[in-house]
C-alpha positions in Angstrom: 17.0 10.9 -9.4 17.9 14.8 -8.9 14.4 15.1 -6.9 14.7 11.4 -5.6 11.1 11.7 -6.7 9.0 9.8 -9.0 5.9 11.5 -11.3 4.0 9.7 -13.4 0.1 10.1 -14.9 -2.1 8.1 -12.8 -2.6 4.4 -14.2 -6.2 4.5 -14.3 -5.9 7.0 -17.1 -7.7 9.8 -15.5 -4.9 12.1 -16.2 -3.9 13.4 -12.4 -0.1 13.5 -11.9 1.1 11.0 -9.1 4.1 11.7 -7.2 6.2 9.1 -5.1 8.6 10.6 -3.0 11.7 8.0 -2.9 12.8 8.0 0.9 13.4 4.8 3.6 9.8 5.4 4.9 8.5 6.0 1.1 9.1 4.3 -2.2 12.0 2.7 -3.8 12.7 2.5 -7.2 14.8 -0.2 -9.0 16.3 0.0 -12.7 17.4 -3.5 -13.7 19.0 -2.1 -17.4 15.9 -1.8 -18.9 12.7 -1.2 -16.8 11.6 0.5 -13.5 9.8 -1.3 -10.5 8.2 1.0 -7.6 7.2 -0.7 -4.4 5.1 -0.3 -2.6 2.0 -0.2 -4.2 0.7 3.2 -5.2 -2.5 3.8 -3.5 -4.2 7.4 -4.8 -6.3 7.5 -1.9 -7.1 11.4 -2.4 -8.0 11.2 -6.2 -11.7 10.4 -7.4 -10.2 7.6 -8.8 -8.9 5.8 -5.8 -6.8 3.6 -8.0 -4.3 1.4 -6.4 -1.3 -0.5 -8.5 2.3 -1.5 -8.4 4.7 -0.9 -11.1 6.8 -4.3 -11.6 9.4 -4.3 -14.3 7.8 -1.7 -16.7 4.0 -3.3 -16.6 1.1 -1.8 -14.3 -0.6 -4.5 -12.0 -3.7 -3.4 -10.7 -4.5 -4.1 -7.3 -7.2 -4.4 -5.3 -9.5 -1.8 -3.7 -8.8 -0.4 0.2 -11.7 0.3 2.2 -11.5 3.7 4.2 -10.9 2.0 7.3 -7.9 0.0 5.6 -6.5 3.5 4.3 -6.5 4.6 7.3 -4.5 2.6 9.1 -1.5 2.4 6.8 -1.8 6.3 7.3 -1.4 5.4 11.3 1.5 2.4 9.9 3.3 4.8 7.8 2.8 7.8 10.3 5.0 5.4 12.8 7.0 4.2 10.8 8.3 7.7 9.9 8.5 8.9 14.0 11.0 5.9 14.3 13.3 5.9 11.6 13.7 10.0 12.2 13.9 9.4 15.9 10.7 10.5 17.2 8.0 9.3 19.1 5.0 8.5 17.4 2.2 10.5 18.4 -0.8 8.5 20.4 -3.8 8.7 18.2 -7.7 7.5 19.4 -7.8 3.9 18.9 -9.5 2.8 15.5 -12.1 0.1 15.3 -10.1 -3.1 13.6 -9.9 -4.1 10.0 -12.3 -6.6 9.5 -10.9 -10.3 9.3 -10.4 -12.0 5.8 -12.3 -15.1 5.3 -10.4 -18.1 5.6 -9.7 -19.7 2.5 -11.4 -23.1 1.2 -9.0 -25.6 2.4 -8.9 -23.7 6.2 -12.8 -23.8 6.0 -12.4 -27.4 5.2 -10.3 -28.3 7.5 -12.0 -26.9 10.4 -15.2 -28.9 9.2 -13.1 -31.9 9.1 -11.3 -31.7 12.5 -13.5 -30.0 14.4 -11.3 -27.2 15.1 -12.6 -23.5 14.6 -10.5 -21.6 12.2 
């Protein structure tokens, strides 16, 4: 807590050290007596591994793959994030082409068969 930093060995078990700086804009830690939970999720976007996971209570939870496109734009999220809470402006950055849309789930997809109604 010296540090307010967190580094750990990257849960993929490729050995790199992953640091999570502990800020407003950064991670949080919380120590309920016995375990440690980081949120958000720890995305190692600039290791070969490009593992992602969240620490909850002690156990690692893998999570899902980000496309390059999706990286990017929590780069541009957190960037502005940052700019307001320390008071600047964020800086205006080219336009990015959209995330792709999820599918709709089953029951949506159902739904708008059943009514008509694009999803």
């Amino acid at each position: 807590m010296e540090y307010a930093t967190s580094a750990h060995s990257c849960c993929c078990g490729c050995g790199e050290e992953v640091v999570a700086p502990f800020t407003p804009t950064d991670w949080k830690m919380t120590f309920d007596g016995e375990t440690i939970s980081l949120r958000p999720s720890i995305g190692n976007w600039t290791l070969k591994c490009r593992s992602h996971y969240v620490i909850d209570r002690g156990k690692v939870i893998e999570a899902g793959p980000w496309s390059d496109e999706q990286v990017e734009a929590e780069r541009r999220r957190d960037r502005v994030a940052k700019a307001r809470f320390y008071g600047q402006s964020p800086k205006i950055e080219p336009s990015q082409p959209a995330l792709p849309k999820a599918k709709p789930g089953f029951w949506r997809r159902l739904w708008s068969r059943i009514s008509g109604k694009p999803y």
